[in-house]
GUBA-713633 format. One record per atom (N, C-alpha, C): residue in three letters; atom name; x, y, z. Coordinates in pm, 1 decimal. Example, Ala and Ser with C-alpha at 12.3 -4.5 7.8 and 13.67 -1.06 7.14 Angstrom:
2
{node ala; N; {1319.0; -569.0; 780.0}}
{node ala; CA; {1230.0; -450.0; 780.0}}
{node ala; C; {1320.0; -330.0; 780.0}}
{node ser; N; {1285.0; -225.0; 708.0}}
{node ser; CA; {1367.0; -106.0; 714.0}}
{node ser; C; {1290.0; 3.0; 787.0}}
//
This chain:
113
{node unk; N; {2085.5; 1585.6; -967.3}}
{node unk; CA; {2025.5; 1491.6; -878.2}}
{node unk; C; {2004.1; 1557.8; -741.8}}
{node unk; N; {1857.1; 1549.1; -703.3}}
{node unk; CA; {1849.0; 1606.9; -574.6}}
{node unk; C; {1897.5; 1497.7; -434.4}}
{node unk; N; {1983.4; 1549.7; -347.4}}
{node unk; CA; {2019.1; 1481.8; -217.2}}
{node unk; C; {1891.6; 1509.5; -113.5}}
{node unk; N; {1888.7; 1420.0; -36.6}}
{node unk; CA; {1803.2; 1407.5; 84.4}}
{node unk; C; {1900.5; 1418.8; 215.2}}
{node unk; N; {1898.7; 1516.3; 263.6}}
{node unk; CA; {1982.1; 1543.3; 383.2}}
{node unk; C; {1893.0; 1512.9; 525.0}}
{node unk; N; {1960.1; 1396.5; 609.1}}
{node unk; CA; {1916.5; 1380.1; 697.2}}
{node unk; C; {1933.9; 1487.6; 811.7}}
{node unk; N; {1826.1; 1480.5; 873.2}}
{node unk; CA; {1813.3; 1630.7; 1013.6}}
{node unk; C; {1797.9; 1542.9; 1141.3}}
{node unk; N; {1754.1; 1439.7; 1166.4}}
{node unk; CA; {1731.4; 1354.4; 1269.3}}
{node unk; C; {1668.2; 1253.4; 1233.6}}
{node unk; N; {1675.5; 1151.4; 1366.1}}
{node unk; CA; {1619.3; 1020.8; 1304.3}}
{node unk; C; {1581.6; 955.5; 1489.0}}
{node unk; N; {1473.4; 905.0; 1461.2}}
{node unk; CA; {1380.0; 849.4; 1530.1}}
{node unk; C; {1255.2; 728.2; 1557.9}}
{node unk; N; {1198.6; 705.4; 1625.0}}
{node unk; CA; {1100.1; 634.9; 1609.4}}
{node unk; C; {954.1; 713.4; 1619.2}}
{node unk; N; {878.2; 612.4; 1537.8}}
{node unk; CA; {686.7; 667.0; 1513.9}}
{node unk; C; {660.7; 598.5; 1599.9}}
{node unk; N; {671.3; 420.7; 1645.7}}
{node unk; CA; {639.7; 323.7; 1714.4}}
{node unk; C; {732.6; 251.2; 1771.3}}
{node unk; N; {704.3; 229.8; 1868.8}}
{node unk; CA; {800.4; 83.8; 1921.8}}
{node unk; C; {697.5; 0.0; 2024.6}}
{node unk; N; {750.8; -105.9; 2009.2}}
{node unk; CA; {694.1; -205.2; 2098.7}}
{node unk; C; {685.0; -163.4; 2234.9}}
{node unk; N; {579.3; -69.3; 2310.8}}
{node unk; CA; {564.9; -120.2; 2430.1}}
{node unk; C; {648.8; -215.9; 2513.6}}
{node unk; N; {603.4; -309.1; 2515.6}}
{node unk; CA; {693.2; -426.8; 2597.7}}
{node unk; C; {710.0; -523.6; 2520.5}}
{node unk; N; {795.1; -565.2; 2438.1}}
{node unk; CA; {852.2; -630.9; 2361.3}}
{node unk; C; {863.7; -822.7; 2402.3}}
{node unk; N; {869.5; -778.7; 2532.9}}
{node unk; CA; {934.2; -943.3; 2570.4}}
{node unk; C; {768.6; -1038.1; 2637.2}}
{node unk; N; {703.3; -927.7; 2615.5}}
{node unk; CA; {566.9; -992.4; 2655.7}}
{node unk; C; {465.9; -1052.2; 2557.4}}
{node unk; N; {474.9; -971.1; 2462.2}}
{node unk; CA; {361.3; -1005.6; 2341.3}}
{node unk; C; {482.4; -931.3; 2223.4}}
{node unk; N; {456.6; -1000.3; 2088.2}}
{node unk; CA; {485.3; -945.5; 1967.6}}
{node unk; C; {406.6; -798.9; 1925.5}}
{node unk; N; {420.6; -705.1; 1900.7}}
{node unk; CA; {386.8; -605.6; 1842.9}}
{node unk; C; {427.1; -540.6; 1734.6}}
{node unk; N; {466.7; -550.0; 1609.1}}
{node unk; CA; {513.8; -488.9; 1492.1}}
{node unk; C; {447.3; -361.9; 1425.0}}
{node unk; N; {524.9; -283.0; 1352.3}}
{node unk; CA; {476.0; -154.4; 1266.4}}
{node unk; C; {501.1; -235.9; 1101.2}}
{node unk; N; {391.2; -211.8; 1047.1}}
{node unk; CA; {386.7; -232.3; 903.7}}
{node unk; C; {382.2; -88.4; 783.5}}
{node unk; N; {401.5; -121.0; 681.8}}
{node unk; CA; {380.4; -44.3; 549.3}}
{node unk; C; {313.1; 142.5; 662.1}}
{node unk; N; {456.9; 186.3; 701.5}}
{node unk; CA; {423.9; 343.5; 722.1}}
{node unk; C; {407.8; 402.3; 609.6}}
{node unk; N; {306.8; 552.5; 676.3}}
{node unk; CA; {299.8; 633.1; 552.4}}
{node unk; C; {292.7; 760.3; 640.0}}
{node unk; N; {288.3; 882.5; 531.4}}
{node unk; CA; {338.7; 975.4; 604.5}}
{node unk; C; {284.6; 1106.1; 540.3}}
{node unk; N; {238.5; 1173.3; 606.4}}
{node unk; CA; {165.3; 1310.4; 517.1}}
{node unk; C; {149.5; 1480.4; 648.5}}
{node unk; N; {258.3; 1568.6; 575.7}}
{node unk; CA; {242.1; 1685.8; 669.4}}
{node unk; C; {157.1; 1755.2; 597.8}}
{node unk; N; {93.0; 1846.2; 697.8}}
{node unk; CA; {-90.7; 1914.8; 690.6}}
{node unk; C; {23.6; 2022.8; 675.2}}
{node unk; N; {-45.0; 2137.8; 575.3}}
{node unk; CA; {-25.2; 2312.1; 574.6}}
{node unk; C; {9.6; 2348.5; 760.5}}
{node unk; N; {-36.3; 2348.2; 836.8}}
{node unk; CA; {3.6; 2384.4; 931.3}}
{node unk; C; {116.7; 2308.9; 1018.0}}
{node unk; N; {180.7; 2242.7; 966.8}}
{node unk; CA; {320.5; 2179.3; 962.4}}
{node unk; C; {347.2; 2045.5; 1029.4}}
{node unk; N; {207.1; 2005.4; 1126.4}}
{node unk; CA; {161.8; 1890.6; 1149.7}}
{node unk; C; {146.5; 1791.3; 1066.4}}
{node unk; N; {229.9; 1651.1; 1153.3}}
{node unk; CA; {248.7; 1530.7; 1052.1}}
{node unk; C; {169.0; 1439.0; 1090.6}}
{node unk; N; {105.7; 1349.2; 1012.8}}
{node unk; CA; {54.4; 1209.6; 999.6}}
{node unk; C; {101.9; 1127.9; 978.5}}
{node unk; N; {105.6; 1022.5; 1088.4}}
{node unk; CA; {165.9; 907.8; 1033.2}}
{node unk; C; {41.3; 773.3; 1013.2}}
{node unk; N; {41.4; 683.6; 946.6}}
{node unk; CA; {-36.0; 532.1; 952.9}}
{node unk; C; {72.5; 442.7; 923.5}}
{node unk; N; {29.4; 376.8; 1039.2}}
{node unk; CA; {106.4; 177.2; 1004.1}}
{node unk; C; {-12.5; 112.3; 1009.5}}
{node unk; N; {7.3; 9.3; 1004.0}}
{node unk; CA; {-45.7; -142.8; 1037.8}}
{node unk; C; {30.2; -179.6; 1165.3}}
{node unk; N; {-5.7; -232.2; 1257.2}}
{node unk; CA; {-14.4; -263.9; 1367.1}}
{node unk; C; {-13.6; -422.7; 1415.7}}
{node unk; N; {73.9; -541.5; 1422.4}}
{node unk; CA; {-18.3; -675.7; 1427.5}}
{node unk; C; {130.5; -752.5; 1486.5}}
{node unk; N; {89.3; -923.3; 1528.3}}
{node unk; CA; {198.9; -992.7; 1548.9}}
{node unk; C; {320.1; -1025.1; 1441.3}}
{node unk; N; {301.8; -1029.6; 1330.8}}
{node unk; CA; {390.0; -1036.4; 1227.2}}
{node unk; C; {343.9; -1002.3; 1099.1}}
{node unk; N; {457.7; -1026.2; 972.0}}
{node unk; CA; {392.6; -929.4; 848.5}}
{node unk; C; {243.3; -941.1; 781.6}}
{node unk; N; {230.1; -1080.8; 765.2}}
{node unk; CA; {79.6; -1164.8; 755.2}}
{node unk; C; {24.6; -1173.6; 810.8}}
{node unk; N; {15.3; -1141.8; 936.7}}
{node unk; CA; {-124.0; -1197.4; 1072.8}}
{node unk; C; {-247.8; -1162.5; 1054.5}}
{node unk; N; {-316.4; -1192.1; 1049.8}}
{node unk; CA; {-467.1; -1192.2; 1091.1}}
{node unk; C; {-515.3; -1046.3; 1157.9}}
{node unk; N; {-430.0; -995.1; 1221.6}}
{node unk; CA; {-430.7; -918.3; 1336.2}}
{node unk; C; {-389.2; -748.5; 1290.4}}
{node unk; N; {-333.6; -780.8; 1190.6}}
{node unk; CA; {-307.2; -629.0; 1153.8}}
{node unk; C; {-431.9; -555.0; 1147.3}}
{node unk; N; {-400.1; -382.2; 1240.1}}
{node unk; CA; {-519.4; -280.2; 1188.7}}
{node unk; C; {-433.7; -195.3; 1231.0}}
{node unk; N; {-520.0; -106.8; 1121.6}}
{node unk; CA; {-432.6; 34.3; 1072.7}}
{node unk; C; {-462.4; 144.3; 1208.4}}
{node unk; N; {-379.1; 166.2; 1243.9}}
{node unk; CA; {-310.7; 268.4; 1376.4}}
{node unk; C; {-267.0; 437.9; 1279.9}}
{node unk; N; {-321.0; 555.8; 1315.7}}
{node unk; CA; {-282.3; 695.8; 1325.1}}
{node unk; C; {-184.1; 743.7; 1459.3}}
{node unk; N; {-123.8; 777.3; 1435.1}}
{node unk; CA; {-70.4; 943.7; 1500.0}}
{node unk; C; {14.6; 1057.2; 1475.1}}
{node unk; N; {-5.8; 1155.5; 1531.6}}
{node unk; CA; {58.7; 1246.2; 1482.5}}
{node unk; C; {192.0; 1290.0; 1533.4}}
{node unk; N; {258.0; 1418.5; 1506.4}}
{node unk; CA; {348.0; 1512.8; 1543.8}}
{node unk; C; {338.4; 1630.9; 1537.0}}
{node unk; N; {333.7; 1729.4; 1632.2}}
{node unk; CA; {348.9; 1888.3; 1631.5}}
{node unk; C; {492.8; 1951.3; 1636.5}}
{node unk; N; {580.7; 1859.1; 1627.5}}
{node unk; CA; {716.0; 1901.7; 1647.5}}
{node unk; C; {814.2; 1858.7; 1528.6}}
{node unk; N; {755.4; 1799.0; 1423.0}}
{node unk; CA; {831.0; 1782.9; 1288.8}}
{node unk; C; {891.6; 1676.3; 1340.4}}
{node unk; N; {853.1; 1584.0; 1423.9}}
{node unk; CA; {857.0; 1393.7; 1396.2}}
{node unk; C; {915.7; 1400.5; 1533.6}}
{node unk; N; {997.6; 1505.5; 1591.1}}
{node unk; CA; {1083.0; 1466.9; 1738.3}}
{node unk; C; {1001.3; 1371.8; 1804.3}}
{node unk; N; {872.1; 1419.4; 1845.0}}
{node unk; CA; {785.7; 1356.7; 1898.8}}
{node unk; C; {664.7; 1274.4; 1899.6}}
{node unk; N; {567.0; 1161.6; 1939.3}}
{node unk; CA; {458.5; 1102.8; 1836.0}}
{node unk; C; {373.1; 1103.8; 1945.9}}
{node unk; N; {292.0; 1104.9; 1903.7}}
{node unk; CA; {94.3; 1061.0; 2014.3}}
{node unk; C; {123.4; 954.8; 2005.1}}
{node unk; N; {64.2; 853.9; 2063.9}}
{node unk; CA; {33.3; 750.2; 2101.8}}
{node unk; C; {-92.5; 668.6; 1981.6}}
{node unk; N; {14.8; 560.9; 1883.2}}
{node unk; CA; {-120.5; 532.3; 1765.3}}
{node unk; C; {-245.4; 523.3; 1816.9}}
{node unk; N; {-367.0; 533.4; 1751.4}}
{node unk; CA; {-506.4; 522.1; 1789.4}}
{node unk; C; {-556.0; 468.8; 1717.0}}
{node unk; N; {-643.9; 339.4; 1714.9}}
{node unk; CA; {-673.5; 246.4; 1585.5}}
{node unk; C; {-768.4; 330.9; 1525.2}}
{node unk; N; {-784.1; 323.7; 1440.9}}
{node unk; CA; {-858.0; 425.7; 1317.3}}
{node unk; C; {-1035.4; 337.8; 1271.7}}
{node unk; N; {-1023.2; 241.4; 1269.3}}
{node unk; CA; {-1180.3; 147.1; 1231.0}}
{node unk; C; {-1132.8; 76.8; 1354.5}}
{node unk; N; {-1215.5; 78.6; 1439.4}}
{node unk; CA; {-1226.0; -58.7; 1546.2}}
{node unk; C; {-1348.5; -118.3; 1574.0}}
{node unk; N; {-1395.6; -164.8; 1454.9}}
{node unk; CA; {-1548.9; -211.9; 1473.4}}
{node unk; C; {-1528.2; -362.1; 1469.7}}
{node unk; N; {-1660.9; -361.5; 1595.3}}
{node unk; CA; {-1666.8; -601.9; 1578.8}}
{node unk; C; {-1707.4; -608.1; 1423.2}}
{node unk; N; {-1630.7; -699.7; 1407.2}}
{node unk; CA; {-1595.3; -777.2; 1276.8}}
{node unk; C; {-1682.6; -923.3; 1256.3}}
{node unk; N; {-1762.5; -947.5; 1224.0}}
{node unk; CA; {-1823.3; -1078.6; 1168.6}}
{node unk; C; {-1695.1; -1227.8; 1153.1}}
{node unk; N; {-1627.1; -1178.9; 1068.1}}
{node unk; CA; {-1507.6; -1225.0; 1001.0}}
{node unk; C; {-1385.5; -1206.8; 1016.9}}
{node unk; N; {-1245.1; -1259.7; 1053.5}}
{node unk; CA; {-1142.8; -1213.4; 1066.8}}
{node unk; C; {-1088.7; -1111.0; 943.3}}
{node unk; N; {-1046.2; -982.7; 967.5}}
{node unk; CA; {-1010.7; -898.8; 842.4}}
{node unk; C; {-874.4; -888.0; 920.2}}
{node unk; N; {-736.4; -838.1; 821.9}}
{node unk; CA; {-650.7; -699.2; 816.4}}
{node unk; C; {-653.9; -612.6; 749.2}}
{node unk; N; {-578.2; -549.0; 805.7}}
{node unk; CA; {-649.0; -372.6; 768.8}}
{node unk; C; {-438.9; -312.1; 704.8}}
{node unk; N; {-542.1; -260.8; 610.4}}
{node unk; CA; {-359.5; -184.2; 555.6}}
{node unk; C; {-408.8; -91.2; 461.6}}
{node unk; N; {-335.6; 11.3; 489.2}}
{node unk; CA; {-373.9; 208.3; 440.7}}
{node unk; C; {-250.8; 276.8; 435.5}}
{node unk; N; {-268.3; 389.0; 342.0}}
{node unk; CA; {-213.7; 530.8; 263.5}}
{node unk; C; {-286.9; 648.0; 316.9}}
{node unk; N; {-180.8; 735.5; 315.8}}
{node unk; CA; {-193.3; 865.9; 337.5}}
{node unk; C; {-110.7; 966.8; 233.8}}
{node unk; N; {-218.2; 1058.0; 219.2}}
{node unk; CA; {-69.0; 1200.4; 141.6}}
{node unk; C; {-207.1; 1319.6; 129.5}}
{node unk; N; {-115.1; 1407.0; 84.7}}
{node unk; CA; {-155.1; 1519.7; 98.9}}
{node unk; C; {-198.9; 1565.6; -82.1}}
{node unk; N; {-280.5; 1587.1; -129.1}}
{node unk; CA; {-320.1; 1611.0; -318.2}}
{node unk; C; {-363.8; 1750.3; -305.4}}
{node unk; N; {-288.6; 1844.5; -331.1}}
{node unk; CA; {-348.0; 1963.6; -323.4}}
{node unk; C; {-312.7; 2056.0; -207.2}}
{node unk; N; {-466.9; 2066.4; -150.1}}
{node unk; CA; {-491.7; 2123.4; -11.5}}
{node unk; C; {-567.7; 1995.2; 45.0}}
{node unk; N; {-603.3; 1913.3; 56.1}}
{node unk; CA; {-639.7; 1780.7; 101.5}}
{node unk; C; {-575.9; 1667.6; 175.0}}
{node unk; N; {-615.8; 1627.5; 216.1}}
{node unk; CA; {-589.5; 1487.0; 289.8}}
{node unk; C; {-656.9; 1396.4; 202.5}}
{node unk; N; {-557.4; 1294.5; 145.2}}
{node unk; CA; {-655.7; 1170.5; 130.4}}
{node unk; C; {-611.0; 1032.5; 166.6}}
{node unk; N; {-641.3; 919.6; 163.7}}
{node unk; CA; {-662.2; 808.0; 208.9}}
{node unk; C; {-707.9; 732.2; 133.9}}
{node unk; N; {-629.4; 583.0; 166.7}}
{node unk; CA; {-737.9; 465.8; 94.7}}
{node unk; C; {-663.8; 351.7; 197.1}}
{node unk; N; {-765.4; 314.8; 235.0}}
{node unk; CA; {-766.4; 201.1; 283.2}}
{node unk; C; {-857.0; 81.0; 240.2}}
{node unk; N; {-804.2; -25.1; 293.0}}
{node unk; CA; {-831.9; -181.4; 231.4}}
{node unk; C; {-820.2; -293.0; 391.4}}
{node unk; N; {-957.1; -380.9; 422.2}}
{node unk; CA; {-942.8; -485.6; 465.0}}
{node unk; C; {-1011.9; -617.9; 344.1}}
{node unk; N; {-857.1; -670.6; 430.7}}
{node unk; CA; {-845.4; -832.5; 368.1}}
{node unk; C; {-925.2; -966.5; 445.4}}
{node unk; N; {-1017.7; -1012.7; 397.5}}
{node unk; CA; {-1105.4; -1124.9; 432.8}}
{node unk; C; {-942.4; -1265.4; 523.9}}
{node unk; N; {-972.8; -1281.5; 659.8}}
{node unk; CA; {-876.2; -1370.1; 701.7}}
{node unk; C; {-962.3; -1521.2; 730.8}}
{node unk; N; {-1011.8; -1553.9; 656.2}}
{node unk; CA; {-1130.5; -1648.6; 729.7}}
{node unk; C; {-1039.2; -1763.9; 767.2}}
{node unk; N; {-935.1; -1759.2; 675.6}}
{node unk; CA; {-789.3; -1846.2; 687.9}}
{node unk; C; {-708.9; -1821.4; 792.4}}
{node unk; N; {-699.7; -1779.3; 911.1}}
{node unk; CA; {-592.9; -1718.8; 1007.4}}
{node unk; C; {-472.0; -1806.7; 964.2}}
{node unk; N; {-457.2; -1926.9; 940.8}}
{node unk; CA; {-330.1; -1979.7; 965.6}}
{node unk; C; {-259.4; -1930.8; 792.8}}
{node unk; N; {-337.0; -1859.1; 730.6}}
{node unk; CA; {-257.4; -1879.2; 587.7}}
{node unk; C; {-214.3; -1727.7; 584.6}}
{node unk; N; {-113.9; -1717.2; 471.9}}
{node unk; CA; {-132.1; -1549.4; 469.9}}
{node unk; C; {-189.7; -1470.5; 338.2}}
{node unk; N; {-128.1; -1378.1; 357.7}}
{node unk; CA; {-233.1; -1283.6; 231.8}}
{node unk; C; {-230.2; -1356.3; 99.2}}
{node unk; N; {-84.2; -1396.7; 108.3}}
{node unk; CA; {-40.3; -1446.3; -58.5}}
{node unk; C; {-57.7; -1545.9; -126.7}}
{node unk; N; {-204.1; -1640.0; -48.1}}
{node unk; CA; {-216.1; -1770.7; -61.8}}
{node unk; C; {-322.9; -1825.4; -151.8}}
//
């Protein structure tokens, strides 16, 4: 059985200012590039269901010590209320991705309804 030995432990995100507005990290994912640089994606929103979730990037050049500042990844006007929730990994020599927005035309309901 292989062990996972922890080396440090940290944060990707935290709330800005916490006591002002809700801000949460959702479903992370995580993918280091050949040149030893990491990727991270969350979801981004007021709580696990909101309306409001969109998928946020950033990285690390220092093997996680440190993070950029997320950067929303699709930020286009929307017709329709969507959330946004995405994967990352590495297949090969590649980067790939899949992402998915969810139709919210419902704000008050959640995904599972």
């Amino acid at each position: 059985m292989t062990k996972i030995k922890v080396l440090d432990t940290g944060y990707i995100y935290r709330n800005p200012i916490p006591h002002v507005y809700s801000r949460n990290a959702y479903f992370p994912s995580l993918a280091q590039l050949p040149n030893g640089k990491i990727l991270a994606t969350m979801s981004i929103g007021q709580a696990f269901e909101s309306a409001d979730q969109r998928i946020y990037l950033c990285s690390s050049d220092n093997n996680g010590r440190d993070w950029s500042e997320p950067k929303q990844i699709y930020d286009k006007e929307q017709s329709i209320p969507k959330s946004q929730f995405g994967r990352i990994n590495i297949l090969g020599d590649q980067l790939a991705s899949i992402f998915a927005e969810y139709n919210r035309s419902r704000k008050d309901a959640g995904l599972s309804n």
